[in-house]
C-alpha positions as CSV (number, residue, x, y, z in Angstrom):
1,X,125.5,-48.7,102.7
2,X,124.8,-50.2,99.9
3,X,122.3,-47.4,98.2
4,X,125.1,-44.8,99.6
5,X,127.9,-46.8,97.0
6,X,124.8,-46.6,94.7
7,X,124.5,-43.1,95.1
8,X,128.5,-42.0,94.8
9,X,129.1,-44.3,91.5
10,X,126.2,-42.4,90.1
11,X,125.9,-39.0,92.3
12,X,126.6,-36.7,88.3
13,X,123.8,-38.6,86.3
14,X,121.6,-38.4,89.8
15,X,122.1,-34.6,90.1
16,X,121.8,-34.0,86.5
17,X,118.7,-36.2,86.2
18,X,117.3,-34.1,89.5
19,X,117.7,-30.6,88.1
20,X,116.8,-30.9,84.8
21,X,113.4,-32.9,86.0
22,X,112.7,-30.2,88.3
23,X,113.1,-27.4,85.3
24,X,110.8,-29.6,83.4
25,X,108.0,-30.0,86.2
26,X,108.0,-26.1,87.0
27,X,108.0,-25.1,83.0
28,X,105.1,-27.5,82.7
29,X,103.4,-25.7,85.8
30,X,104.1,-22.9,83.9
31,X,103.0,-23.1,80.7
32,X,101.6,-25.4,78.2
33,X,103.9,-26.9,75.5
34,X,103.4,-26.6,71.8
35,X,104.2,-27.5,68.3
36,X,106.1,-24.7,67.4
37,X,104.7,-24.4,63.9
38,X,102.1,-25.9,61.2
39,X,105.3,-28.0,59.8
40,X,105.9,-30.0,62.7
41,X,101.7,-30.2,63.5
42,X,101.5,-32.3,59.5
43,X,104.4,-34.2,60.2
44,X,103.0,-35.5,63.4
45,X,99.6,-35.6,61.3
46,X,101.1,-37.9,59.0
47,X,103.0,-40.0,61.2
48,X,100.2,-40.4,63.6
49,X,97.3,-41.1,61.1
50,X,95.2,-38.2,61.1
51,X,96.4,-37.6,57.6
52,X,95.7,-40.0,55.4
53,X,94.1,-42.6,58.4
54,X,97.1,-45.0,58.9
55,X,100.1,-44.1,60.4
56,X,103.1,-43.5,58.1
57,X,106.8,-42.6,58.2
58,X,106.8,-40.5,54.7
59,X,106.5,-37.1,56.2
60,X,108.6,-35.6,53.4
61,X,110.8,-33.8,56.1
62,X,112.8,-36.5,58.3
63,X,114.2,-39.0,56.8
64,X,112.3,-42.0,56.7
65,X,113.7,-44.1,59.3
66,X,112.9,-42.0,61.6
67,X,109.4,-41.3,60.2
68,X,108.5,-45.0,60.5
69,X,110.0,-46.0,63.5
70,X,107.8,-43.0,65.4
71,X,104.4,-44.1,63.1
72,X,105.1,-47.6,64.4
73,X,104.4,-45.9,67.9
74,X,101.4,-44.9,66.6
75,X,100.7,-48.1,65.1
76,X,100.8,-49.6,68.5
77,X,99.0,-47.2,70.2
78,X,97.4,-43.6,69.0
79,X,96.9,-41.9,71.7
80,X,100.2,-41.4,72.9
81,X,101.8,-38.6,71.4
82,X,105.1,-40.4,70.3
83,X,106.2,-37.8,68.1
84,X,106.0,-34.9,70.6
85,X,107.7,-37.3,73.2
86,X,110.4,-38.0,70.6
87,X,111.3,-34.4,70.7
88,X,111.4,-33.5,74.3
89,X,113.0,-36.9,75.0
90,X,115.9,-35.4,72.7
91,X,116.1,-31.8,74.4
92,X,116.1,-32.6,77.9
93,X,117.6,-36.1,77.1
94,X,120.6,-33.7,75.8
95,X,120.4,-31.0,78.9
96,X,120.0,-34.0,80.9
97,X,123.9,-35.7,79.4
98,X,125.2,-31.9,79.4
99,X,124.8,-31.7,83.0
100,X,126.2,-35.2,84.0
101,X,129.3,-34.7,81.9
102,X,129.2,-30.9,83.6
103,X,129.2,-32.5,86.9
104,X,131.7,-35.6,85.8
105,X,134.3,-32.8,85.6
106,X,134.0,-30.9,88.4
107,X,135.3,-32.1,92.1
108,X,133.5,-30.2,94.6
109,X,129.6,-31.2,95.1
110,X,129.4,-27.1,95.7
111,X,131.1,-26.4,91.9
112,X,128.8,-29.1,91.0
113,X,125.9,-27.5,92.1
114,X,127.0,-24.5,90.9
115,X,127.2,-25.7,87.4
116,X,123.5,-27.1,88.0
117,X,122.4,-23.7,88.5
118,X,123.9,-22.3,85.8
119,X,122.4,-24.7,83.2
120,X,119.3,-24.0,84.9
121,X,119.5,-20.1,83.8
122,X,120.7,-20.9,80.7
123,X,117.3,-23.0,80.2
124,X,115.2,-20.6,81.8
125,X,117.2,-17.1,79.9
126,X,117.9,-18.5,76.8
127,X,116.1,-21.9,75.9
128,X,112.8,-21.5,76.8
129,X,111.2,-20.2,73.9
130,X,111.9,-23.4,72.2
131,X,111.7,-25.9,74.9
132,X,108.0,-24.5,75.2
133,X,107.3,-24.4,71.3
134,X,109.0,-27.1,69.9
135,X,110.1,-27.4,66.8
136,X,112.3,-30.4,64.8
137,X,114.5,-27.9,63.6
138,X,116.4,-26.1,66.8
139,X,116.2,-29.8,68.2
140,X,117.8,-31.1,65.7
141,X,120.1,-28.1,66.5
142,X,119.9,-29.1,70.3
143,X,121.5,-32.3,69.6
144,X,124.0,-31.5,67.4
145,X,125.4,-29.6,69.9
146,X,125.5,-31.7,72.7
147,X,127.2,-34.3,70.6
148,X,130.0,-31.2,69.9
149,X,130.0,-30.4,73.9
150,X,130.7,-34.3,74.8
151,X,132.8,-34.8,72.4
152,X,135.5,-32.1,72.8
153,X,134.9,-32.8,76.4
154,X,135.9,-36.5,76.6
155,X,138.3,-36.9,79.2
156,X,141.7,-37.5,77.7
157,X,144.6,-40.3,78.2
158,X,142.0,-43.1,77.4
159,X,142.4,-45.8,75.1
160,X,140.8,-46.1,71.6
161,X,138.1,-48.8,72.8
162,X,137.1,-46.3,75.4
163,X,137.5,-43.4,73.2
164,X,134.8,-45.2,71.1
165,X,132.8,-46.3,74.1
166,X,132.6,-42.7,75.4
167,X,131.4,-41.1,72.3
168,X,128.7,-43.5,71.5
169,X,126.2,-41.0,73.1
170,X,127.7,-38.6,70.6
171,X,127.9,-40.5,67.6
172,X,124.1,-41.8,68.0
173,X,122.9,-37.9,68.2
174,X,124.5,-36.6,65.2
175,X,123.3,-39.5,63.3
176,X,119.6,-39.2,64.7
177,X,119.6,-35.2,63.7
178,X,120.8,-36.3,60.4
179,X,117.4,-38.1,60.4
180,X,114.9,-35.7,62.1
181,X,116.5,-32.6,60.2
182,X,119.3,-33.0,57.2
183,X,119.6,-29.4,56.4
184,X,119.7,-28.5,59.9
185,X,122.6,-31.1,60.6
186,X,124.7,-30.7,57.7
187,X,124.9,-26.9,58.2
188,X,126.3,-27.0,61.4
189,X,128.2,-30.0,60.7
190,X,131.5,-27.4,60.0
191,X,131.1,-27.0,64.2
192,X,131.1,-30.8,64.1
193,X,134.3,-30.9,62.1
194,X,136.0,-28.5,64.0
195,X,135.4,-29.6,67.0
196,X,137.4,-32.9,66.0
197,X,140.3,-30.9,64.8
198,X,140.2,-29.1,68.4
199,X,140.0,-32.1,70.5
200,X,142.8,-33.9,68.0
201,X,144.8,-30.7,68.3
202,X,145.4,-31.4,72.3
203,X,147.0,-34.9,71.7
204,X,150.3,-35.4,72.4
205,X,151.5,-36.6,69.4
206,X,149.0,-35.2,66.9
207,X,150.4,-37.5,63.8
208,X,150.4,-41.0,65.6
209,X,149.0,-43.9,64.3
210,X,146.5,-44.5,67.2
211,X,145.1,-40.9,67.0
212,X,144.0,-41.6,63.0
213,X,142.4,-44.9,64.4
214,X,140.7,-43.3,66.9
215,X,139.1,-40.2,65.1
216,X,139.0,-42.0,62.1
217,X,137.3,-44.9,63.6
218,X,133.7,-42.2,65.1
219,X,133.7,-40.6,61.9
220,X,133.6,-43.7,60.2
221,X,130.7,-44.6,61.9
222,X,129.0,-41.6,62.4
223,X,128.9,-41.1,58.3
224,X,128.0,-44.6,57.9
225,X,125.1,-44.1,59.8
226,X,124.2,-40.9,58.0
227,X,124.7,-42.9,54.6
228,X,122.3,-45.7,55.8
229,X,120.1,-43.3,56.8
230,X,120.1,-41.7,53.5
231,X,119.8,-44.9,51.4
232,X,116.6,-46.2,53.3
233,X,115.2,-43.0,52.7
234,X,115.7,-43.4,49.0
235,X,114.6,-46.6,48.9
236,X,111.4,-45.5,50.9
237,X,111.0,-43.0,48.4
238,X,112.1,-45.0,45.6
239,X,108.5,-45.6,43.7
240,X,107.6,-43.5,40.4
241,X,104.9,-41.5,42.3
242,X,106.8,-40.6,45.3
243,X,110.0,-39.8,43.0
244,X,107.5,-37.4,41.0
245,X,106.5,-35.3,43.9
246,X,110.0,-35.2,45.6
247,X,111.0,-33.2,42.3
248,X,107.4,-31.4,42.9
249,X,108.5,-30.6,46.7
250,X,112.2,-29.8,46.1
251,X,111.1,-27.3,42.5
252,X,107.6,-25.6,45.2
253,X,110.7,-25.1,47.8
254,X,113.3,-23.4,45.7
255,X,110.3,-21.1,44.6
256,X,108.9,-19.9,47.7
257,X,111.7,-20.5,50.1
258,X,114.1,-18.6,47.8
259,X,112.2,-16.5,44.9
260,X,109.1,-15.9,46.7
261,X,108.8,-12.6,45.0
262,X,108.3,-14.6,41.2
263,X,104.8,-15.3,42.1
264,X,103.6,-12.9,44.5
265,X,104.6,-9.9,42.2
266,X,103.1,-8.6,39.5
267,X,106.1,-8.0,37.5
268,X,106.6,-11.5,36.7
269,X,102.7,-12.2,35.3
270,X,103.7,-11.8,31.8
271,X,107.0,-14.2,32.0
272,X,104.8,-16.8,33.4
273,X,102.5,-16.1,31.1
274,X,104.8,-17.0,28.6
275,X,105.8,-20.1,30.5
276,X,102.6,-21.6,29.9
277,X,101.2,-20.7,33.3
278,X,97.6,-19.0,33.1
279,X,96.6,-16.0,34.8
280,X,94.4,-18.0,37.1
281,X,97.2,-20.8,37.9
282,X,99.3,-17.7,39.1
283,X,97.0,-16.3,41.2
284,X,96.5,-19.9,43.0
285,X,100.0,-20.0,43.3
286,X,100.3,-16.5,45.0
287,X,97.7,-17.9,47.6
288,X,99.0,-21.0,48.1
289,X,95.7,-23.0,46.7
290,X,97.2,-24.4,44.3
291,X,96.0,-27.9,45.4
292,X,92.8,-27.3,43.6
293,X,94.2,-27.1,39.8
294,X,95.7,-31.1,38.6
295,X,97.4,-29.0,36.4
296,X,100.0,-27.6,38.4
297,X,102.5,-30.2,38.9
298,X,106.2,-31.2,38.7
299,X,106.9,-29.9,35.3
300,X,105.3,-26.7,36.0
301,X,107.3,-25.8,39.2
302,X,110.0,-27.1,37.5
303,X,109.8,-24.7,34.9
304,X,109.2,-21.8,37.8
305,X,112.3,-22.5,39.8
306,X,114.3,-22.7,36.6
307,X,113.3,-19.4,35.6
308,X,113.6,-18.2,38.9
309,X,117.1,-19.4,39.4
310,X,118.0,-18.0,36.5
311,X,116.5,-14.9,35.9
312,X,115.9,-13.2,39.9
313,X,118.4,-14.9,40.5
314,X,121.2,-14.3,38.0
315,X,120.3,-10.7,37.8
316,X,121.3,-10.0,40.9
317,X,124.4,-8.1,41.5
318,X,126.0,-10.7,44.2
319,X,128.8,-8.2,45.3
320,X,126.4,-5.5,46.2
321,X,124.6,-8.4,48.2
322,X,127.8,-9.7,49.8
323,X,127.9,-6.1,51.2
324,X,124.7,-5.6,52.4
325,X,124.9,-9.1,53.8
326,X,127.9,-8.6,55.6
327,X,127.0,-5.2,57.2
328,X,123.5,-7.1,58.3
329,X,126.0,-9.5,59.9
330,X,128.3,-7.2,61.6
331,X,125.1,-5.8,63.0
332,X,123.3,-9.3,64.4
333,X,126.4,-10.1,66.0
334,X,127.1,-6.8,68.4
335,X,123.4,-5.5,68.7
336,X,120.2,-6.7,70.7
337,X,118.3,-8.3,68.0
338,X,119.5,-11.4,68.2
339,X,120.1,-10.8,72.3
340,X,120.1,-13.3,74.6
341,X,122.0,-15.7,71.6
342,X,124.6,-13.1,70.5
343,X,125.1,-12.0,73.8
344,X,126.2,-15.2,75.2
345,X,128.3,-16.2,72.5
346,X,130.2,-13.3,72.8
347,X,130.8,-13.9,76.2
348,X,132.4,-17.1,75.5
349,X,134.9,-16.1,73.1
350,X,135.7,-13.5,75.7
351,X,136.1,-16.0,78.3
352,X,137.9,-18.3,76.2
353,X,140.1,-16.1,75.3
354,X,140.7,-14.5,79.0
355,X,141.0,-18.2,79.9
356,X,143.5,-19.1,77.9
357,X,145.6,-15.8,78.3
358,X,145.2,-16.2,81.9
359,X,146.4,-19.8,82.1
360,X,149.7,-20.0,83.9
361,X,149.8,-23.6,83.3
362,X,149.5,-23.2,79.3
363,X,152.7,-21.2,79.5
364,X,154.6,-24.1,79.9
365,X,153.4,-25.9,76.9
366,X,155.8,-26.5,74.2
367,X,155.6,-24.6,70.8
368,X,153.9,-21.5,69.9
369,X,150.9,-23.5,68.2
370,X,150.3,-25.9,71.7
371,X,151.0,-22.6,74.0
372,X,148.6,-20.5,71.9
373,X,146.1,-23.3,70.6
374,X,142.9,-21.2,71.7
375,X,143.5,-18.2,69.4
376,X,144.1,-20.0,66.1
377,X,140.9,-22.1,67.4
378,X,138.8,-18.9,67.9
379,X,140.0,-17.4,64.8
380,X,138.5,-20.8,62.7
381,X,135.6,-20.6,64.5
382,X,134.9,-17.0,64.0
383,X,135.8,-17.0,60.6
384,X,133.9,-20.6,60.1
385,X,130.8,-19.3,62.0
386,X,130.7,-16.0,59.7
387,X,131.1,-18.1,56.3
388,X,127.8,-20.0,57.6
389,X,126.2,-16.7,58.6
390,X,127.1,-15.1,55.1
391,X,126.3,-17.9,53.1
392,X,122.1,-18.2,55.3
393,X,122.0,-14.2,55.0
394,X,122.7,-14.0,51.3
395,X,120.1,-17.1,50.6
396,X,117.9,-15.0,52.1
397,X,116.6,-17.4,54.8
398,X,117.8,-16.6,58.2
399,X,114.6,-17.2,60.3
400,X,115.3,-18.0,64.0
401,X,114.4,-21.3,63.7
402,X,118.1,-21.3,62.1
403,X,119.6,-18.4,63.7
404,X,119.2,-19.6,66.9
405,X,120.0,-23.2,66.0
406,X,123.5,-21.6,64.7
407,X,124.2,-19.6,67.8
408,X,123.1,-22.8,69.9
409,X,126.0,-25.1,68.5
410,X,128.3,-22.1,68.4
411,X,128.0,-21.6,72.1
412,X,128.4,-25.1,72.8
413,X,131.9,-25.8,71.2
414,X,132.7,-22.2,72.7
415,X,131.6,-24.1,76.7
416,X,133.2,-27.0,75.8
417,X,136.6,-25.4,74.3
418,X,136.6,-23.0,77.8
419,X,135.9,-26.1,80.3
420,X,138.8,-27.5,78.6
421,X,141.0,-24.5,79.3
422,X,139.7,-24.6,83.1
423,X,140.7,-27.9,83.8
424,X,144.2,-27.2,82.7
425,X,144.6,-24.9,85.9
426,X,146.3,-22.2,86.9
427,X,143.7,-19.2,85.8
428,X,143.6,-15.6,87.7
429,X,140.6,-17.0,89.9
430,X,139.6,-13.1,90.0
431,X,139.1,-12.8,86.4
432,X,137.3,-16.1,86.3
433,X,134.9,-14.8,88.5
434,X,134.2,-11.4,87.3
435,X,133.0,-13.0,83.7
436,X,130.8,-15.8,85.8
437,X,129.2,-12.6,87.5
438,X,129.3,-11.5,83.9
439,X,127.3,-14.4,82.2
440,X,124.8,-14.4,85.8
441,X,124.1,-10.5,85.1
442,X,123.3,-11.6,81.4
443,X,120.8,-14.4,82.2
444,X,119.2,-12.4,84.8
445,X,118.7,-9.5,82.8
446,X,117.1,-11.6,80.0
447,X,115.4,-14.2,82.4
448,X,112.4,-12.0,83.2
449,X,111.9,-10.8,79.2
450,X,112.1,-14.6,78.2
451,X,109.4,-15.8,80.7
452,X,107.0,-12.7,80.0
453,X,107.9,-13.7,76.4
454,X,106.5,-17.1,76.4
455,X,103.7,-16.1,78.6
456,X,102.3,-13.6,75.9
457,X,103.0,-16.1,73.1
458,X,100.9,-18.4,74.7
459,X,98.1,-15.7,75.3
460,X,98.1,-15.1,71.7
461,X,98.5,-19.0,70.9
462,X,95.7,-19.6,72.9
463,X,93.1,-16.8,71.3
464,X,94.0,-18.0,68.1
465,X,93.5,-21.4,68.4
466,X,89.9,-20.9,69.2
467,X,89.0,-21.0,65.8
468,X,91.4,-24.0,64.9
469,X,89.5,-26.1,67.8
470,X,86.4,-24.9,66.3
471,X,87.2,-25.9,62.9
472,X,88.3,-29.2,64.2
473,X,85.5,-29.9,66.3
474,X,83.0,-28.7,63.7
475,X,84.3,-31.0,60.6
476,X,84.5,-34.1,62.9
477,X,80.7,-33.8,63.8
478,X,80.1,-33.7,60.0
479,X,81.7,-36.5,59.4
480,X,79.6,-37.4,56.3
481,X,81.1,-34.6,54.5
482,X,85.1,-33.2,53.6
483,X,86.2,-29.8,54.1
484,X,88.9,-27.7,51.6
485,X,90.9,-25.0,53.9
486,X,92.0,-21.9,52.5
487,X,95.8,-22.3,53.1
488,X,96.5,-18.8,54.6
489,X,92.9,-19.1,56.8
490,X,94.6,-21.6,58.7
491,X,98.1,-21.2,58.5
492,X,98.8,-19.6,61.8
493,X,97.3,-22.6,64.1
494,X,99.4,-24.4,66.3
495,X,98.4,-27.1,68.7
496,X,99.1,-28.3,72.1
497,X,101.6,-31.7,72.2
498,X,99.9,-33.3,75.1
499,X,96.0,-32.0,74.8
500,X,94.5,-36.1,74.3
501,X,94.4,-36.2,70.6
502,X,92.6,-39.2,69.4
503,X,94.7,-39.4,65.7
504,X,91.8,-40.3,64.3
505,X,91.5,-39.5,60.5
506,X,90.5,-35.6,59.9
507,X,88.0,-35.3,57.2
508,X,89.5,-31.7,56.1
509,X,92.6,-30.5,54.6
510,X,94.4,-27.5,52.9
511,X,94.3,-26.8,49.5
512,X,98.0,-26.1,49.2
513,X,101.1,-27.0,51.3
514,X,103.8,-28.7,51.2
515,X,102.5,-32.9,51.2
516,X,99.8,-31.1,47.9
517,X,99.4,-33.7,45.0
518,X,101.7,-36.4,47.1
519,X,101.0,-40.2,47.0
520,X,99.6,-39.7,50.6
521,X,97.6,-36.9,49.3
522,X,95.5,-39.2,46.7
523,X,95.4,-41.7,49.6
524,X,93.6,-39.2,51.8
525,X,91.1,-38.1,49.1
526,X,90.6,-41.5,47.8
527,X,88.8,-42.6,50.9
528,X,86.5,-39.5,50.3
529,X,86.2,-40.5,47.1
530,X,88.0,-37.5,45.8
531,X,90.0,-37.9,42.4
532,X,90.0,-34.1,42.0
533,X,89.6,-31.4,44.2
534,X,87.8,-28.8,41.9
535,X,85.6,-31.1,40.6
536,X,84.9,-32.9,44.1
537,X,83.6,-29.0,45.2
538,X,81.6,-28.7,41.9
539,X,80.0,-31.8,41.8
540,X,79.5,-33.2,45.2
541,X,77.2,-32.1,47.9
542,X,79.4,-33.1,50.8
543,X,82.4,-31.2,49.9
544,X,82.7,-27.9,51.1
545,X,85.1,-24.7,51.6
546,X,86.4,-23.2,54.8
547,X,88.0,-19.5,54.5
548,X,88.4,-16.7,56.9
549,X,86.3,-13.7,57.0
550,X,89.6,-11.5,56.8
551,X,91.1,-13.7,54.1
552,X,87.5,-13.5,51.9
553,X,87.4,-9.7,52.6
554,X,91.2,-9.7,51.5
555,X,91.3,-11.8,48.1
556,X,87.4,-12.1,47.7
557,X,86.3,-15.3,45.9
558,X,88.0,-14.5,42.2
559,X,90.5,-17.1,42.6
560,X,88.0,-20.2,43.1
561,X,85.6,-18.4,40.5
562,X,88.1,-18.1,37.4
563,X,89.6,-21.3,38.2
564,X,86.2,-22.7,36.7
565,X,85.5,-20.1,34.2
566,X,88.6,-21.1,32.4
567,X,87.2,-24.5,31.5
568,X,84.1,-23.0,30.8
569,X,81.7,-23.2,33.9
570,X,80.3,-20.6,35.9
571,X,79.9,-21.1,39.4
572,X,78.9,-19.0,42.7
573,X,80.2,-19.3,46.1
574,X,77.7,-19.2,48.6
575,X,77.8,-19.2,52.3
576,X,76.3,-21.9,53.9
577,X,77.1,-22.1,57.1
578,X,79.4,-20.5,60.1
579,X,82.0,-21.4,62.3
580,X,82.9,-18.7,65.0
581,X,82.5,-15.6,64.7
582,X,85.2,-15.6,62.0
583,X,85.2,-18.6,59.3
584,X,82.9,-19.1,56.8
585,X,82.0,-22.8,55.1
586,X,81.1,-22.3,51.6
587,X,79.8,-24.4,49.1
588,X,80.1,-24.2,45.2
589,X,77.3,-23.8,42.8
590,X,76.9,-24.3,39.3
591,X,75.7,-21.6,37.5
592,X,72.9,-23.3,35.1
């Protein structure tokens, strides 16, 4: 009797927690999971210690607390992945509260289970691209909007203590994607907003004194713990050095996330010519090396993304953009690019809309604005949604890490907006179900194409990270010497979250990127002892140089060359040794 009580008081969380397990155990069966991309594989570096040998929480991309409290983890214990636990824990953490509210608003144990299965396909159809290659970004995404879905679907007629007791959950995830992700968080923090004004909207009396204290009372806290967040960060942050390269980092992102084209295209040689950058600093710049000139710092991408932001950039005819942009955006919206995404966020304002047309029970509702609430709510969403679109397009960085992450929150304000309407009654139960059969004959005809999709990323994940393991395994016998990477040799590695790392510090590392010339940078090389990279590949014996055959057949060995003939030294790149049947170690030699 007593496990049966047990079992009713907690039956949503219990069938939540069972379904979304059992999706995890089978994707696991199924496939491996990964780091998504070479970001999130040097953030864990960092954090974990492989970087610079000690664990550390200044990973340049989350914000600090976060950053130390998972290298604490690996303070306490290396082997464990904390990091890639930290990110699963938050996406099937949050498909794991999205089902038990599901459930906590639905009567019948079938609906219930109905629901279940529904979340399942969206998981399967929809999800699983990124719930397979994980990366910080669409989780970040991932919790921003399940904090939207349980907040607009808080059940109503409580009082402000429980108000703020039930929207803890939601409150604790915005803050926490604040930290793993800012940019991610504060551009879908519109969705955020609106979905306050929504959920405030449906009060009784809008304007009372209660209501301000109430709403007032989670955003207080929630930007209070965005604002903490931000001020440890700055204090972590805070030293001369670390102050230097966030200038470096923020001036190296304007210029290749933004005007990529200033120095990968001829045209602009002679302006940064007259800028005071040499034809050889260009051309390390253009492939990424630039690691291996000291000369390249702050100052000098500084003076790039100034000159980029003001010439490419102000010489573009924004108008004609804002066109172009705009039809682009039309078209990702209605056509299959974007498909399963666009797809199902089209079907929700449909439904939504049919919902709330269809809701005898609304009719009654007092006022045009209270009887008709859902239009004027899809019509700020849709035009909210297409400002954000219009604003990513015309930056020119829409990747999907973002797209998706954008249609993600959408659909979830979109679920929570329509479970709203349903539990208000009275809908044309024929309609209903014609656009469930609608949204199952969408997931099943993407279900198949999203599994086949994953399993040929993984094949091609898997032939390509021969050479990675290979590269790793060769530098860590050698552990009496250091190995330079070629940045775009190696930029296309991923690696497996739960394969047994050690974290053990690598003796190898790019010449470019974006942690280049940082404080944890010098750390790494100081225990080398490495002051400079050019002159550690000149002078020492130990040091050598990793690039791919197709990058050496592609750019040749110029770069490295002129780099020292502009100080006066000849030098010659010879091969001395293999690894694969693709990469080539190289050591330098000076010409005497």
């Amino acid at each position: 009797m007593m496990l049966q009580g047990l079992y009713r008081k907690h039956e949503n969380g219990i069938l939540a927690g069972i379904v979304v397990i059992m999706n995890v155990i089978l994707m696991v069966i199924c496939f491996d999971i990964y780091y998504d991309l070479n970001d999130d594989m040097m953030m864990k570096d960092i954090m974990a210690g492989v970087y610079s040998g000690v664990p550390d929480g200044h990973n340049m991309q989350t914000l600090y607390v976060l950053g130390a409290f998972i290298s604490l983890g690996y303070r306490l214990c290396r082997t464990i992945p904390w990091y890639g636990l930290f990110l699963c824990l938050c996406q099937f953490g949050c498909f794991y509260l999205a089902g038990r509210r599901l459930c906590s608003l639905i009567s019948t144990k079938a609906a219930k289970l109905g629901s279940m299965i529904l979340l399942s396909l969206f998981f399967w159809a929809v999800c699983l691209q990124h719930l397979v290659n994980v990366q910080y970004t669409i989780t970040c995404a991932v919790m921003s909007a399940t904090a939207i879905f349980l907040f607009v679907t808080t059940p109503r007629g409580i009082s402000t203590r429980q108000f703020l007791m039930k929207n803890i959950p939601s409150v604790v995830l915005v803050i926490l994607a604040y930290q793993l992700r800012t940019e991610m968080l504060l551009l879908t923090f519109p969705f955020i907003g609106l979905a306050g004004i929504i959920y405030w909207s449906m009060e009784e009396q809008v304007f009372a004194k209660e209501n301000f204290k109430k709403y007032g009372a989670v955003l207080g806290i929630m930007l209070v713990g965005m604002i903490l967040s931000q001020g440890i960060d700055g204090i972590a942050y805070g030293s001369g050095e670390w102050k230097d390269f966030k200038k470096f980092f923020d001036a190296r992102t304007t210029v290749y996330d933004f005007y990529p084209e200033v120095v990968t295209q001829d045209a602009y040689r002679e302006d940064l010519s007259s800028l005071g950058i040499s034809e050889t600093q260009q051309e390390l710049l253009r492939n990424y090396n630039f690691g291996l000139d000291q000369d390249i710092d702050s100052q000098m991408l500084y003076r790039i993304a100034e000159y980029a932001a003001e010439t490419v950039g102000g010489a573009r005819d924004w108008g004609a953009v804002l066109r172009e942009k705009f039809g682009l955006y039309r078209y990702r919206t209605f056509h299959d690019g974007d498909a399963p995404y666009n797809m199902v966020v089209l079907w929700a304002y449909a439904t939504v809309f049919l919902a709330g047309i269809c809701s005898r029970n609304r009719q009654m509702e007092k006022g045009l604005v209270r009887r008709y609430a859902f239009v004027w709510q899809l019509f700020l969403l849709a035009l909210m949604r297409s400002a954000i679109w219009l604003f990513i397009l015309m930056r020119g960085r829409d990747p999907v890490r973002i797209t998706h992450s954008l249609y993600l929150v959408e659909f979830s304000l979109l679920a929570a907006m329509l479970i709203n309407l349903l539990r208000s009654g009275g809908q044309n139960s024929s309609i209903f179900r014609g656009m469930v059969i609608l949204f199952l004959l969408i997931m099943g005809i993407h279900l198949g194409d999203s599994v086949e999709q994953v399993h040929i990323d993984q094949r091609m994940r898997d032939q390509v990270n021969q050479d990675w393991y290979a590269i790793d395994d060769y530098c860590r016998e050698k552990e009496e010497n250091f190995y330079f990477e070629d940045v775009y040799s190696t930029v296309s590695f991923s690696q497996k979250m739960f394969a047994g790392e050690t974290n053990t510090c690598a003796n190898y590392d790019i010449l470019g990127g974006w942690i280049s010339k940082s404080p944890l940078c010098r750390e790494k090389y100081a225990r080398y002892d490495i002051a400079e990279a050019d002159l550690a590949l000149l002078e020492k014996d130990n040091i050598y140089l990793i690039v791919s055959d197709a990058e050496a057949k592609e750019q040749g060995f110029d770069w490295i060359v002129e780099h020292y003939a502009q100080s006066g030294i000849s030098v010659t790149v010879q091969e001395s040794d293999r690894i694969n049947e693709n990469y080539g170690v190289y050591h330098i030699d000076r010409v005497k």
